[in-house]
N, C-alpha and C positions, 0 to 999 in steps of 0.2 A: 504494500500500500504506500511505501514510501512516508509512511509520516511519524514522525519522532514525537514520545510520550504516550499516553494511556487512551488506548481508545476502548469503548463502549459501543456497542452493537444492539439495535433495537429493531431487525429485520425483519419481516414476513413477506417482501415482494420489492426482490430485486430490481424492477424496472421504475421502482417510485422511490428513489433514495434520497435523500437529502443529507449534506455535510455540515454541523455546524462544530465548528473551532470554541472552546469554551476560554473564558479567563485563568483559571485553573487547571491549565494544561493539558485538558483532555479532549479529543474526538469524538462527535455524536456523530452517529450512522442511525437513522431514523427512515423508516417508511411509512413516513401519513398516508392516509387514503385520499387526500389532495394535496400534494406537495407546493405546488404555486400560494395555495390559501393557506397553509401552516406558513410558509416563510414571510409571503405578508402579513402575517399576524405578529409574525417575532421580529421585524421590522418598525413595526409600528408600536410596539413596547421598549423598543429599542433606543 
């Protein structure tokens, strides 16, 4: 995967993945059931 530090996996369908980099050094791997609408969501909390 190429990425240094701790990553976390929350996968059930690899074509919807979303990466988010955390403050504390860790890797999310996430698959929302709408990926576009989870990231504008954490955008806009953001």
């Amino acid at each position: 995967m190429g990425v240094k530090g701790s990553l976390l996996l929350f996968v059930s369908d690899r074509t919807r993945v979303v990466r988010i980099p955390t403050t504390l050094g860790y890797t999310l791997y996430l698959s929302p059931a709408a990926p576009e609408s989870f990231l504008k969501a954490i955008a806009a909390k953001g």
